[in-house]
Z-matrix of the N, CA and C atoms (Angstrom, degrees):
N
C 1 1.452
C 2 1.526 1 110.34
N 3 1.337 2 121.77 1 -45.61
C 4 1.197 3 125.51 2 167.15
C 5 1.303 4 143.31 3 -65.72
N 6 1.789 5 102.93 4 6.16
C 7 1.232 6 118.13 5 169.90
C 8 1.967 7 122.16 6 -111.09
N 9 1.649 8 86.74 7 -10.87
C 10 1.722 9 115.46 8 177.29
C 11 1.610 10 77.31 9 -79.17
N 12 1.230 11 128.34 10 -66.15
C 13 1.485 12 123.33 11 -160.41
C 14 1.635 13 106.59 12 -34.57
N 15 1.235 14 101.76 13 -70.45
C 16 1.205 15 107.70 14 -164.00
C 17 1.764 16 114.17 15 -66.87
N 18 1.321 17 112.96 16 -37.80
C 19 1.239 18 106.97 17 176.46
C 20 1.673 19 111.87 18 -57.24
N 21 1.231 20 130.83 19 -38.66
C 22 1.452 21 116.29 20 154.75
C 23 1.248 22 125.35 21 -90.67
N 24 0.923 23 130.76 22 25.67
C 25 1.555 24 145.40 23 127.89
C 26 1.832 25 100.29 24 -55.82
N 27 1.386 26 111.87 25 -102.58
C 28 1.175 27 90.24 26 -174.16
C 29 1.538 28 134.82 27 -54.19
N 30 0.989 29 114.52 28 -5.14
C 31 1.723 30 120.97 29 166.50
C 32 1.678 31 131.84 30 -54.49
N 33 1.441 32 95.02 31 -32.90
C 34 1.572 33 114.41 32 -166.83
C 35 1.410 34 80.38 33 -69.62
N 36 1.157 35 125.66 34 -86.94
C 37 1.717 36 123.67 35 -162.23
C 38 1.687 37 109.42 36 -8.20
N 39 1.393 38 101.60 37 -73.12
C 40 1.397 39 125.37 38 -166.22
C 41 1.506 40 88.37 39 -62.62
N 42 1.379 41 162.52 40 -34.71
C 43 1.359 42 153.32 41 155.60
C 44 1.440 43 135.40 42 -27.34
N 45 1.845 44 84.62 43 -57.21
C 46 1.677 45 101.15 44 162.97
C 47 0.896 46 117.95 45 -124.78
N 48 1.673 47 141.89 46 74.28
C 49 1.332 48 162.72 47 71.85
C 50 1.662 49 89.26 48 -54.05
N 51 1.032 50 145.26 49 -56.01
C 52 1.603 51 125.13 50 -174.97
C 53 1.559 52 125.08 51 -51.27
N 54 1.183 53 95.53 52 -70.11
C 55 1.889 54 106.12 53 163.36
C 56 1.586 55 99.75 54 -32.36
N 57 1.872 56 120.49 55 -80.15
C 58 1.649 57 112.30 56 179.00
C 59 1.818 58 101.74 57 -25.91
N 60 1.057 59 133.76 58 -77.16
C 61 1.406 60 132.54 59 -148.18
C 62 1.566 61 113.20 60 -51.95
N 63 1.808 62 120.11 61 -11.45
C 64 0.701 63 131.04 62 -169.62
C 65 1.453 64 116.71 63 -72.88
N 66 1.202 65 88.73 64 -23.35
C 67 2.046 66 111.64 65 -168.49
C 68 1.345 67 117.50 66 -103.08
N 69 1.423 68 136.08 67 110.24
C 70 0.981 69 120.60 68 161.56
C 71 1.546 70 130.78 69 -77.63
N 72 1.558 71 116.16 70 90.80
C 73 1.478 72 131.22 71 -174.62
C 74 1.435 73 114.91 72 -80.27
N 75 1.522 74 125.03 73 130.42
C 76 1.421 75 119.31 74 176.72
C 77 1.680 76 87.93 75 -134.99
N 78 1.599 77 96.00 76 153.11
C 79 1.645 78 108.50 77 -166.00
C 80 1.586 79 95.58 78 -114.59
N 81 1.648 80 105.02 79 104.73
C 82 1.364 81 119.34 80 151.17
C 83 1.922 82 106.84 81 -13.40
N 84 1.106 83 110.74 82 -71.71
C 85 1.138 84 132.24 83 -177.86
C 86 1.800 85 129.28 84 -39.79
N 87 1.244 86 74.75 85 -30.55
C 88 1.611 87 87.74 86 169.89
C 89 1.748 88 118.35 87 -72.52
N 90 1.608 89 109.42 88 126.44
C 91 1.461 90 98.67 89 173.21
C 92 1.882 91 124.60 90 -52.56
N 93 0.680 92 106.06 91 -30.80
C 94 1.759 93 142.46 92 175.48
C 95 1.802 94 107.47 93 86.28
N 96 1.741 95 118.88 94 -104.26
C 97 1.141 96 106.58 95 -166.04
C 98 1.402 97 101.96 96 -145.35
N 99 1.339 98 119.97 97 128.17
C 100 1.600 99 125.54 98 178.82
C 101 1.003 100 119.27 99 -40.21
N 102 1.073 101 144.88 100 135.41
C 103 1.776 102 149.85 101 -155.65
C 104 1.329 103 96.85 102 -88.99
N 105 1.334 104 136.53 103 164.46
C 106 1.644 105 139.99 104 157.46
C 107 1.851 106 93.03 105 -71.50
N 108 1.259 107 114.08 106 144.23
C 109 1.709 108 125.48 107 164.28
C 110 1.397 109 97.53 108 -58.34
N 111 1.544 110 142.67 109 6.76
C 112 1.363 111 126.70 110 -171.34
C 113 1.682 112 98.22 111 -58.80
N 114 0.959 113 139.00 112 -74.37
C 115 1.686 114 141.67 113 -124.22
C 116 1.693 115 104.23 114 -123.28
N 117 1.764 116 118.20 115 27.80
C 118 0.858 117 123.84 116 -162.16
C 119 1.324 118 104.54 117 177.89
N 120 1.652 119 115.55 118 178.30
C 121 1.619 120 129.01 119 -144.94
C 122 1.283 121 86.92 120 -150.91
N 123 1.460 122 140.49 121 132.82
C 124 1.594 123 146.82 122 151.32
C 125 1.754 124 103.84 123 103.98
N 126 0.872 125 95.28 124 -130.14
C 127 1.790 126 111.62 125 -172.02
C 128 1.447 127 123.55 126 -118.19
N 129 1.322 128 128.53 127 111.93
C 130 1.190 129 130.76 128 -165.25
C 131 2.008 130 113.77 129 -121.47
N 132 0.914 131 124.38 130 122.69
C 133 1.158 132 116.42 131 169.92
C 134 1.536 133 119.32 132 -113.58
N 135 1.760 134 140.87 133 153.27
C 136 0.934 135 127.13 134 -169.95
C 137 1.418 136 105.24 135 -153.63
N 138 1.537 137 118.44 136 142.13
C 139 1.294 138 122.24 137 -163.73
C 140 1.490 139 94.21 138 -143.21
N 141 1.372 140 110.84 139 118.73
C 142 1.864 141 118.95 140 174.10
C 143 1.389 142 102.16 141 -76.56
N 144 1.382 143 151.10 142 128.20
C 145 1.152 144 152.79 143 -165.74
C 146 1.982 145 97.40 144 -93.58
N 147 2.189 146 79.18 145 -62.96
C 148 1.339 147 72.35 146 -176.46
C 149 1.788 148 88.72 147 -148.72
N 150 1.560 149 115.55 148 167.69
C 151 1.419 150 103.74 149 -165.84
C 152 1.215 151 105.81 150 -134.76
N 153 1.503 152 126.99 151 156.93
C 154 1.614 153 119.00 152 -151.77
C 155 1.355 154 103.17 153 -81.70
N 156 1.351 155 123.34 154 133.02
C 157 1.993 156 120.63 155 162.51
C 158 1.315 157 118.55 156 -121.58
N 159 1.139 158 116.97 157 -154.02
C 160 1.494 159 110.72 158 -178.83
C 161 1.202 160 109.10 159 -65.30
N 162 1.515 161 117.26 160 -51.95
C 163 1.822 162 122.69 161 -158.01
C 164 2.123 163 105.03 162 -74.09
N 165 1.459 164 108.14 163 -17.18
C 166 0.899 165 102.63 164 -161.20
C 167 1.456 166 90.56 165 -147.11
N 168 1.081 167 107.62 166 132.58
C 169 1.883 168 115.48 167 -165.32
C 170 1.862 169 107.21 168 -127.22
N 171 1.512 170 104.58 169 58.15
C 172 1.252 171 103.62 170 174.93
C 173 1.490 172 87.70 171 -158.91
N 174 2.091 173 95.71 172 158.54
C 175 1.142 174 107.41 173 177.04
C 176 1.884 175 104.21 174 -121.19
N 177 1.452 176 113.42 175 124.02
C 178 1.678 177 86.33 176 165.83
C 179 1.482 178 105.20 177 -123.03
N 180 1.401 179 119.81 178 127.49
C 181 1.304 180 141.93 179 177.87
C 182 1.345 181 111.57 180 -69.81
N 183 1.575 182 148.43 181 163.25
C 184 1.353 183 129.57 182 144.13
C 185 1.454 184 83.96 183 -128.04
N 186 1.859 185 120.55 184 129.76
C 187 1.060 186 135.22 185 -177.26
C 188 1.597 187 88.00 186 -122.43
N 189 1.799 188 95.02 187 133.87
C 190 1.605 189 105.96 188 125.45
C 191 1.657 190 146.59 189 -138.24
N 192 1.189 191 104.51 190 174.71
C 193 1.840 192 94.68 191 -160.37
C 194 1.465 193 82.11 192 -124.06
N 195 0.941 194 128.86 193 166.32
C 196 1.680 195 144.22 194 -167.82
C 197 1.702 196 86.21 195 -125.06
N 198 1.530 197 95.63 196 142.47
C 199 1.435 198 84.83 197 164.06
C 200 1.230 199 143.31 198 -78.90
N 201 1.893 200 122.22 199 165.87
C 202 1.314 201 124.80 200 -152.18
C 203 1.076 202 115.41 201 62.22
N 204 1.649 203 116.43 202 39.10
C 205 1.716 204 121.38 203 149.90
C 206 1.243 205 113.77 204 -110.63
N 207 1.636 206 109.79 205 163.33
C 208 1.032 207 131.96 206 174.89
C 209 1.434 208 107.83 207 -107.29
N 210 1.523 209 115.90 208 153.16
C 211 1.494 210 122.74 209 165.00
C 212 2.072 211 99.95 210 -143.94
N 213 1.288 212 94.14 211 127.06
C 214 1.840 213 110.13 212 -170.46
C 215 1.272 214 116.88 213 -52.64
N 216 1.227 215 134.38 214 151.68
C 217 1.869 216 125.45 215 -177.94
C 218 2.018 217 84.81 216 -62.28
N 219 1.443 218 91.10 217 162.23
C 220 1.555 219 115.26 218 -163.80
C 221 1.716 220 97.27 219 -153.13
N 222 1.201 221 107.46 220 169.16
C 223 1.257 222 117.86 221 148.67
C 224 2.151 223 106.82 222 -172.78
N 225 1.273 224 94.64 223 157.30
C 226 1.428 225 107.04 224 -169.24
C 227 1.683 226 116.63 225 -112.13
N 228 1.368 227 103.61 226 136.65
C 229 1.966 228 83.50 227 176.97
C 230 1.455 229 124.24 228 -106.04
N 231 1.485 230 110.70 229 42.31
C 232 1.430 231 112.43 230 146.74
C 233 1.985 232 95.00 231 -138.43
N 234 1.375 233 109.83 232 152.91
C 235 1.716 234 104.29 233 168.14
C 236 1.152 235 116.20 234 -35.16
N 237 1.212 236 111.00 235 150.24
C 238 1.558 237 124.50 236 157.11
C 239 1.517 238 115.12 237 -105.91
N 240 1.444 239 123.66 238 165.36
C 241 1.025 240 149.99 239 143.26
C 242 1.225 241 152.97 240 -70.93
N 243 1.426 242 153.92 241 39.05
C 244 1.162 243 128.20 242 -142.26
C 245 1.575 244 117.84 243 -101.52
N 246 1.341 245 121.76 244 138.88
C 247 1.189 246 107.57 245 -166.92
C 248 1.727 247 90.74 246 -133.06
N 249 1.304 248 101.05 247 140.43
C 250 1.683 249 115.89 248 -157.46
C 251 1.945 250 86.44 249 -112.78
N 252 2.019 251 97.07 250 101.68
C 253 1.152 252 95.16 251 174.64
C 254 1.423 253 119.73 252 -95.58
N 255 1.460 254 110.95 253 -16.77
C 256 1.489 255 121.49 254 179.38
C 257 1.844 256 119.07 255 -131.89
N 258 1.307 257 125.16 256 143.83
C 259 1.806 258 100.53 257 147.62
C 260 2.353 259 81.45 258 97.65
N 261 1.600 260 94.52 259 -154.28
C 262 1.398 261 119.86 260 -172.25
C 263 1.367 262 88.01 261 -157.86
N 264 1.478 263 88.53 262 141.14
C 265 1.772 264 116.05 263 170.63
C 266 1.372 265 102.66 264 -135.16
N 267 1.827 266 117.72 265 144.59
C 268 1.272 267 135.78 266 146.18
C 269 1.709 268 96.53 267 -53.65
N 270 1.316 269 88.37 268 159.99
C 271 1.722 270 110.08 269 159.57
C 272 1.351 271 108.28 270 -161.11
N 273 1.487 272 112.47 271 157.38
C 274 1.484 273 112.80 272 175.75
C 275 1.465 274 111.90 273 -172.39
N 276 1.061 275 116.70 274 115.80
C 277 1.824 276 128.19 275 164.54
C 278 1.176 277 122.77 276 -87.32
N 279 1.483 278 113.06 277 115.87
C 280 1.473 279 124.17 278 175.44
C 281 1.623 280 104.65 279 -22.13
N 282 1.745 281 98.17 280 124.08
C 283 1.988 282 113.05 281 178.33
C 284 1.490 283 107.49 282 57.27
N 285 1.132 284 122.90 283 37.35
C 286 1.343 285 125.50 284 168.02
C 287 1.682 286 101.01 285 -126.47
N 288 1.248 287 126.76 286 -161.63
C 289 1.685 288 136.48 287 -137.62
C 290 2.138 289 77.42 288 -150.49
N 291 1.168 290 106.38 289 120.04
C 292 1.774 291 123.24 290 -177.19
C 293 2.023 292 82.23 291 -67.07
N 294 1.232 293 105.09 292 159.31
C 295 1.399 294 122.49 293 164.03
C 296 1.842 295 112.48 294 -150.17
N 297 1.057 296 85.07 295 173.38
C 298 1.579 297 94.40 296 169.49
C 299 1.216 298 133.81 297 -146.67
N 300 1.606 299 97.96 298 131.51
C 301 1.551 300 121.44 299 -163.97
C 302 1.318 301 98.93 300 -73.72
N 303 1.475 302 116.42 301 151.64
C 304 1.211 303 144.31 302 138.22
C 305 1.587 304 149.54 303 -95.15
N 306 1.412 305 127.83 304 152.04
C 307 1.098 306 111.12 305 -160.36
C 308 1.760 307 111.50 306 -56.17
N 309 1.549 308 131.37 307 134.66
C 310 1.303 309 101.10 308 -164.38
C 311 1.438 310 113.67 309 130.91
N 312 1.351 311 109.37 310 -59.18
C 313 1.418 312 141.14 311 -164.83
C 314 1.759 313 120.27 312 -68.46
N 315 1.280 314 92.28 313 103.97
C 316 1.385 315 82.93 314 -170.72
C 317 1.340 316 119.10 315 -120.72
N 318 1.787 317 133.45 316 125.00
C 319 1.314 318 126.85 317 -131.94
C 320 1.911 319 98.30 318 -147.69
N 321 1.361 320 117.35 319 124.31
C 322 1.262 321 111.50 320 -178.39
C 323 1.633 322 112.32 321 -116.85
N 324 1.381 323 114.23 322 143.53
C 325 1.016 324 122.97 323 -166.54
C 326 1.690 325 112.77 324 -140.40
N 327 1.308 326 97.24 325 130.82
C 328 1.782 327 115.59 326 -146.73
C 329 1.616 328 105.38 327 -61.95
N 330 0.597 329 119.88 328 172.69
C 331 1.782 330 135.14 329 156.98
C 332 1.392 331 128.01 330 -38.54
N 333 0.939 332 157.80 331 48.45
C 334 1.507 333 153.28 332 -170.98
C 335 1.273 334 103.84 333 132.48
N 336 1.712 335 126.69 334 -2.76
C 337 1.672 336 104.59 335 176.96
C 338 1.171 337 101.70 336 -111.06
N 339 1.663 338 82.31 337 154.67
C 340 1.279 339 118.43 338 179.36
C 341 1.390 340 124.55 339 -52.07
N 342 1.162 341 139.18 340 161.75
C 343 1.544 342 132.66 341 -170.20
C 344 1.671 343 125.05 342 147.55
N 345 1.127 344 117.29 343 142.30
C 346 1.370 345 138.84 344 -168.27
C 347 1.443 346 126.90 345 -108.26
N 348 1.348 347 151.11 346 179.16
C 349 1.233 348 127.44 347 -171.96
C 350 1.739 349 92.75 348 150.48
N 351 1.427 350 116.70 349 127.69
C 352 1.288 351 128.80 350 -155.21
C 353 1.988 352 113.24 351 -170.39
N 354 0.918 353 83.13 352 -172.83
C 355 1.816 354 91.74 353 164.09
C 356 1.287 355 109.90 354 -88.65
N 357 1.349 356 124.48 355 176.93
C 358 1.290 357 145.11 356 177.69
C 359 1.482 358 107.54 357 -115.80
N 360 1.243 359 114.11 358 121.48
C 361 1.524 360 144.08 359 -173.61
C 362 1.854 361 87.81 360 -10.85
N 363 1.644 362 107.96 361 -79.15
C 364 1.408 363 112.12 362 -169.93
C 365 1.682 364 112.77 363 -77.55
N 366 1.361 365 131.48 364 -7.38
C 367 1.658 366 115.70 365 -178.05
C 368 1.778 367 105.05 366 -125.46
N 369 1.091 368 97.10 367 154.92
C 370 1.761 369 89.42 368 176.22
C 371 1.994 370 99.80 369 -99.03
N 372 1.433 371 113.00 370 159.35
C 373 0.949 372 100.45 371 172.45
C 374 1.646 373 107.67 372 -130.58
N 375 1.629 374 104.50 373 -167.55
C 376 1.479 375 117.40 374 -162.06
C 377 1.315 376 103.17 375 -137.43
N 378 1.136 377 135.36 376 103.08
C 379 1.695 378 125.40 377 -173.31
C 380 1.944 379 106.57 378 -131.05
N 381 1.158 380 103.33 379 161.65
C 382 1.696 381 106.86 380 163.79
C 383 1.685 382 107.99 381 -130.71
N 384 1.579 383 73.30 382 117.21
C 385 1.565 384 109.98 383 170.63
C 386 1.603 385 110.44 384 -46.25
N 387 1.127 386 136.42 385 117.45
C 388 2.160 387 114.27 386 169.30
C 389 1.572 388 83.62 387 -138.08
N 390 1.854 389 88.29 388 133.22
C 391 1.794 390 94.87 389 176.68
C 392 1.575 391 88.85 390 -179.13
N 393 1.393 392 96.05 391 150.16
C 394 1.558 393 111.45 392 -155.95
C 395 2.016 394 108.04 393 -101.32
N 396 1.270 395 114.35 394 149.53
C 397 1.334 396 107.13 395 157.70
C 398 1.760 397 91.48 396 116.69
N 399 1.216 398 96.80 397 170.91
C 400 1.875 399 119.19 398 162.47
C 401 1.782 400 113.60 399 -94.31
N 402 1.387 401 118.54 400 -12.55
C 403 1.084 402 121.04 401 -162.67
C 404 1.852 403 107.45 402 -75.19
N 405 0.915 404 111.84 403 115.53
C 406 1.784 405 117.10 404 166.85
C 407 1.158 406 111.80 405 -29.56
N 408 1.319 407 109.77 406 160.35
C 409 1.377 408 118.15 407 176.28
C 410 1.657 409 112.01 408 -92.02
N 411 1.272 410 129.06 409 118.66
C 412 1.367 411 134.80 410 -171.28
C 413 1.587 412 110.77 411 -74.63
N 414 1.040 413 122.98 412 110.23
C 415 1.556 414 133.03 413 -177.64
C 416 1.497 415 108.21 414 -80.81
N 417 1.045 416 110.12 415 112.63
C 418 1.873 417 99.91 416 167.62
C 419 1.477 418 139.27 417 -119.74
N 420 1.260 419 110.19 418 -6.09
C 421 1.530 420 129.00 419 157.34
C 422 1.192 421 119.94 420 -161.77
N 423 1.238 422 116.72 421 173.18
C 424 1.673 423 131.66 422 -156.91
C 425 1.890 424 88.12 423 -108.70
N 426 1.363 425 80.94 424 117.76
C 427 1.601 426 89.35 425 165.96
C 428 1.584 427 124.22 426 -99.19
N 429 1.485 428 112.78 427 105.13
C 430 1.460 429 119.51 428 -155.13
C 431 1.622 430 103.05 429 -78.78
N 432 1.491 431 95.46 430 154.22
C 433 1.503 432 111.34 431 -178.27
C 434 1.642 433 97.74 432 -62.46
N 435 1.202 434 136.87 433 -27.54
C 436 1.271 435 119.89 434 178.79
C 437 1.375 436 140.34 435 -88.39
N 438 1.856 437 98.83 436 -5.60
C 439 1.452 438 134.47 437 161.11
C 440 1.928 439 115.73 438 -70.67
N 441 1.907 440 91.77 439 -27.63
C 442 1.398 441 90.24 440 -165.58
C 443 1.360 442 95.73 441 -80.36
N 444 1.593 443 115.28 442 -44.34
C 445 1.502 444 124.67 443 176.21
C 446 1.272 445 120.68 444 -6.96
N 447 1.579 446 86.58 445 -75.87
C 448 1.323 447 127.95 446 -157.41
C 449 1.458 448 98.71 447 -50.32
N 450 1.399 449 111.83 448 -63.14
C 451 1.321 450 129.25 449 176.85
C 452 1.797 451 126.59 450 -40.44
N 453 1.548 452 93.55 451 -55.27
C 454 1.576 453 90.29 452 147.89
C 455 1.373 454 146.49 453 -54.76
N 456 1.524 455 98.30 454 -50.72
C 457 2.122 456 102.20 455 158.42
C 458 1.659 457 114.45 456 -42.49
N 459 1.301 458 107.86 457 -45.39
C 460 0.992 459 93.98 458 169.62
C 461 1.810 460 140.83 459 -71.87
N 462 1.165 461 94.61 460 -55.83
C 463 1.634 462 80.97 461 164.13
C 464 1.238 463 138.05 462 -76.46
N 465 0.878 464 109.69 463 13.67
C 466 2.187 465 141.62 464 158.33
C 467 1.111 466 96.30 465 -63.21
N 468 1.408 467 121.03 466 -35.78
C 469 1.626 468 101.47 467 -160.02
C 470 1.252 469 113.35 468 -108.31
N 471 1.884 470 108.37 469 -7.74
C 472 1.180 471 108.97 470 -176.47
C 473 1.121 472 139.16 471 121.02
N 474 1.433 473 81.90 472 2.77
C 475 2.011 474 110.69 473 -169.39
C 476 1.935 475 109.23 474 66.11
């Protein structure tokens, strides 16, 4: 009897570490992983929350940029989401007027347009990415530090 004991004694462990393995858990909480400088200017960090598959056809990212970064015009081929959980972000859609998000702020952006979205010169921010599909994100120009500048003087002043 005292060897039944123990053999499920040590069993339980190995039970639930099994059940855990069952779940794929990702921690909000986690900073996640520094971006490559490819598609951007300053400091970028990036955390996959959760990632699109068959049963479930969305991706939500939690990115952050420290401030005085850049991130390049982009566009995606299903909408995005962005929801500004921490900090201030630029934003801007091709032939539209850049604004800025706040913590709070929640801003959707269509299918095939173009558009940008970053920190604000002086705050870094914290946002979640939500956008559907396996398809990459399409890069289409380099958004220059003197575009971002610029962009900041301007909404410094108030538009």
């Amino acid at each position: 009897m005292k060897h039944i004991t123990f053999f499920f004694l040590g069993l339980l462990p190995a039970l639930a570490l099994a059940q855990q393995a069952e779940y794929a858990i990702a921690s909000y909480w986690v900073e996640g992983t520094k971006a490559p400088n490819t598609h951007y200017i300053g400091e970028a960090w990036l955390n996959t929350l959760i990632q699109a598959d068959a049963e479930f056809n969305i991706n939500i990212t939690k990115a952050t940029f420290k401030a005085n970064s850049t991130l390049d015009w982009h566009k995606h081929a299903t909408p995005q989401v962005i929801i500004v959980v921490e900090g201030e972000a630029y934003y801007q859609e091709r032939g539209k007027e850049p604004v800025i998000l706040k913590t709070g702020d929640v801003v959707k952006c269509s299918k095939d347009t173009e558009h940008w979205h970053t920190s604000t010169k002086e705050k870094s921010v914290t946002y979640l990415a939500l956008y559907g599909g396996s398809q990459p994100t399409t890069w289409t120009e380099k958004l220059t530090q003197e575009y971002y500048d610029s962009v900041a003087r301007k909404l410094s002043m108030g538009q």
